[in-house]
N, C-alpha and C positions, 0 to 999 in steps of 0.2 A: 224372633230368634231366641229373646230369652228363656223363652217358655218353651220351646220346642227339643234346646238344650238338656233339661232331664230326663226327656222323653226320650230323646236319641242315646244318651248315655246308659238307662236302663234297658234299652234293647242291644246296647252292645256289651253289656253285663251277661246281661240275657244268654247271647250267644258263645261266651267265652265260660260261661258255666256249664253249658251243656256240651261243650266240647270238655271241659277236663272231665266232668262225667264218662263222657263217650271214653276218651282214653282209660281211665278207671274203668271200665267195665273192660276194655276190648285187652288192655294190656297188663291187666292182672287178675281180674275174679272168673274170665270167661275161659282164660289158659288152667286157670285153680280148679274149675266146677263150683264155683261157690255164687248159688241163687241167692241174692240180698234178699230178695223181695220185689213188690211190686211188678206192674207189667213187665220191668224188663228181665224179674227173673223168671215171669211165667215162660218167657219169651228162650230163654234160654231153657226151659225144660222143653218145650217142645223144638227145638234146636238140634237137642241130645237124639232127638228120634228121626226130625225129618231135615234136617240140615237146610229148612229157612233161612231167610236172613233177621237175624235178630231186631238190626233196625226196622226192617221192614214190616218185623212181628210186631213191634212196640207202636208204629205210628198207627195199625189196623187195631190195635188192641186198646188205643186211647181215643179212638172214635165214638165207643158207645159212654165212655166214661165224660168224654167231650161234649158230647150231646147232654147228659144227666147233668154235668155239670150249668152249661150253660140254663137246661131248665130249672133249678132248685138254688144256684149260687148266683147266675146272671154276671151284669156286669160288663160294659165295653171291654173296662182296662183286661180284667179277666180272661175274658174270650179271645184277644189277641196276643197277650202275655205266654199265656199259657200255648195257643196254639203254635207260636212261636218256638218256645222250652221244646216242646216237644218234634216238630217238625224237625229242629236244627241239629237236638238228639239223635234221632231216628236218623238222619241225615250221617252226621259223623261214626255212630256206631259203625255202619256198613261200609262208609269211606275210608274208614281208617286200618280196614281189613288190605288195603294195598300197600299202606306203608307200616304198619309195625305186625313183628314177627307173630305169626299165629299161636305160636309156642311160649309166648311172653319173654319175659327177661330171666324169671329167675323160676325152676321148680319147687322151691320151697314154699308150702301153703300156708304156713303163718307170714313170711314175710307178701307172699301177694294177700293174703287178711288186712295185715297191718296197713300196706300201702296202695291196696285198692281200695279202701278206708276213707285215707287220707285223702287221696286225687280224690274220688267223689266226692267226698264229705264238701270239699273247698268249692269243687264245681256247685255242688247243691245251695250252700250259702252261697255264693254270689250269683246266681239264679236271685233267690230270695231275696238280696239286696237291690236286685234289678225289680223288685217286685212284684216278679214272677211266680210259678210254681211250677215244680216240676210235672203235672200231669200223673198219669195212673193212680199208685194208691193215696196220692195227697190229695185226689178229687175224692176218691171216696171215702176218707175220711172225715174230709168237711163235710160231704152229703149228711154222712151217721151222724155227726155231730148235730148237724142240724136238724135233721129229719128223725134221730131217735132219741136226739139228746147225750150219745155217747162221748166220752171225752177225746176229743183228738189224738192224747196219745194211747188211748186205749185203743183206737180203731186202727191205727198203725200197726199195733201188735197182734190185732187179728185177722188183719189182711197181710203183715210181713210172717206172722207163725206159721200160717196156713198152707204159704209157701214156702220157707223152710222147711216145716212137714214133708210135702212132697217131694223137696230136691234131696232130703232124707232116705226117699225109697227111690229113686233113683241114680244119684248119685254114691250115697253112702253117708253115713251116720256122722263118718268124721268128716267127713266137708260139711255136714250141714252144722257141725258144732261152729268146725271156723267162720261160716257165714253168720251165726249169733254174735261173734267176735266183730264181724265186719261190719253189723248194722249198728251195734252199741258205740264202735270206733268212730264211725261214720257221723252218730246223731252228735256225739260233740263236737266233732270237726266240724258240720255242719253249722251247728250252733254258734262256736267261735266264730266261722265266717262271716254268717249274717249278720250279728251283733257287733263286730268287731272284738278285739281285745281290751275293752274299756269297761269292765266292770271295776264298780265304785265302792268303797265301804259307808254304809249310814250310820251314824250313831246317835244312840239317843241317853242322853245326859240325867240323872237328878243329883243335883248336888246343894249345899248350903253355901256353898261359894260361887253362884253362877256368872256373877260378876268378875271376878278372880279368874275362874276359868275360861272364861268367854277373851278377856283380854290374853291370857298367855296363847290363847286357839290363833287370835287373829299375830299377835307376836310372832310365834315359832315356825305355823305351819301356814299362814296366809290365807286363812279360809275363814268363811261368813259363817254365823252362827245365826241360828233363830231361836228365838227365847219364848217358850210355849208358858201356858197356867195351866198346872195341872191342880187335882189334890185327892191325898189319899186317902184311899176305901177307907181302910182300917181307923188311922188316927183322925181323918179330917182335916189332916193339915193341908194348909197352900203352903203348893212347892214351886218351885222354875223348873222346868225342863228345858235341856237345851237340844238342837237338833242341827246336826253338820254333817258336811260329806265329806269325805278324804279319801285319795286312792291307798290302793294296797299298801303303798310302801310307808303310806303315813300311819296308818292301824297302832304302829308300836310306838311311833313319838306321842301320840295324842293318847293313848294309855297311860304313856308316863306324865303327860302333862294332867290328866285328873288327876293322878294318885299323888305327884309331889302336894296337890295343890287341897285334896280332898281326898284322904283312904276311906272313908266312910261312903264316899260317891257309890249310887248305883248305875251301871252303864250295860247299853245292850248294844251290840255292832252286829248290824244284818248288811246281806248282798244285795245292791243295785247293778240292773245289766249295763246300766249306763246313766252318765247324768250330761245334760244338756244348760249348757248357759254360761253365766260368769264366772273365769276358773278351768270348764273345763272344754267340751264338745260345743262350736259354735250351734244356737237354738235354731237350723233351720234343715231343708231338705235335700243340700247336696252333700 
C-alpha cells in the first residue's frame, strides 16, 4: 500500500492538471482565439474551419506523436502517464463545453492572455509534478532532442512558432501577438508549479576570516556551512571558501554578516531551484 501510494497520488495530479488545463483553454484562449501552441492549438485552427471538437482533435492528433514517442522515448511510467494527461485532457476540453459559457467570462484579450496563462500554466506543472507530460509538442520535443540533439527549449519554440504563425493568418496578427504573451506567461507559471516556490540562494564565500564568518552564519541565520580549499590562480595563495544556502529572505542578513565581519570578502550568490535536506525540503519523493 505504501508504494502504490505515490503512484495513485501522481495519477490524481495527473488528472487535476489536465482539467485546469482543459478550463484554461475552453474558458479563456478558445473564447480569445488565441492558439498557444501545440496540438491543441493546431486543434483549434482547424476548429475555426470545420467546427470539430477540439478535444476530440487533440486525443486523434496525439496518436501518431504517441506512437513516436513510445518508439524513441519508451518507458512504462511514460506510456501510461502520458496516455493518461492526454486522454483526461481531450476528455475535459469537450466536457466542459456544457458547463462554462462559450463566450468566456470576460471579452478582454489581454485579460484572457493573462489568465488563460495562469490556469494552464498551473494545470501544466502539476501534470509535471505528477510526472507526467502533457503529450503533443512535449513529445516532440524530447524526440528532437534526442534524435537531432536539439535543445528542448529550442524545439518548443519551433513547434509553438510554427503555430503561432499560422493562428497569425488566420486569426489575426494581434491575437497571435497575445498568444506570444500567453506562452511566455504560461512557461513561468508552469515552471513555478512544478518546482514549487522554493527556490534557494547559494553562496560562495572567500574570505580571510572563515572562521569568523562561518560562526556568525551558524549564530544569526542557523545554517550549515562547508568549508572548501581552494587557491588562487593568480597569487597561489590557499584560501577557505565557504559554501551555504539560504532562502531569499536571508540573501541581505548573510551579506551583512560577511561584510561587518570581512569588507574585503569576495562573495558570489547564485539561484537554486530548490534545496532538499537539513533546514529545508524533506530529502525524499512525496
Amino acid at each position: 500500500m505504501k508504494k502504490l501510494y505515490p503512484t495513485i497520488r501522481d495519477y490524481l495530479l495527473i488528472i487535476l492538471g489536465a482539467l485546469l488545463q482543459a478550463i484554461g483553454l475552453r474558458l479563456f484562449l478558445i473564447p480569445a482565439k488565441l492558439a498557444g501552441g501545440g496540438v491543441s492549438g493546431v486543434a483549434q485552427l482547424i476548429n475555426h474551419f470545420t467546427n470539430w471538437q477540439i478535444g476530440l482533435m487533440v486525443l486523434i492528433g496525439n496518436i501518431p506523436l504517441f506512437l513516436l514517442g513510445w518508439r524513441f522515448l519508451g518507458g512504462k511510467k511514460f506510456i501510461i502517464r502520458t496516455a493518461l494527461a492526454v486522454a483526461t485532457f481531450s476528455f475535459f476540453v469537450d466536457a466542459l463545453t456544457y458547463f462554462l459559457p462559450a463566450q468566456g467570462i470576460t471579452d478582454d484579450i489581454l485579460l484572457n492572455s493573462l489568465y488563460g496563462a495562469l490556469v494552464s500554466g498551473i494545470g501544466f506543472g502539476i501534470v509535471y509534478r505528477g510526472q507526467g507530460t502533457s503529450g503533443g509538442s512535449d513529445i516532440l520535443a524530447r524526440i528532437l532532442n534526442r534524435w537531432r540533439g536539439i535543445p528542448i527549449t529550442q524545439s518548443y519554440m519551433i513547434v509553438d512558432t510554427a503555430v503561432i504563425l499560422a493562428a497569425g493568418f488566420i486569426f489575426g496578427w494581434k491575437e497571435a501577438l497575445y498568444a506570444l504573451i500567453t506562452l511566455y506567461v504560461s512557461g513561468i507559471v508552469t515552471e513555478t508549479a512544478a518546482q514549487g516556490a522554493k527556490v534557494v540562494r547559494t553562496a560562495l564565500i572567500v574570505t580571510t576570516e572563515p572562521q569568523a564568518v562561518s560562526e556568525k552564519i551558524f549564530e544569526i541565520l542557523d545554517r550549515g556551512v562547508t568549508l572548501l580549499s581552494g587557491k588562487g590562480a593568480y597569487t597561489g595563495a590557499e584560501r577557505t571558501v565557504l559554501y551555504c544556502v539560504v532562502t531569499r529572505t536571508e540573501t541581505m542578513r548573510l551579506k551583512h554578516i560577511v561584510n561587518e565581519i570581512d569588507e574585503n570578502a569576495f562573495m558570489v550568490i547564485g539561484h537554486a531551484h530548490e534545496a532538499l535536506g537539513e533546514g529545508f525540503s524533506p530529502l525524499n519523493d512525496e
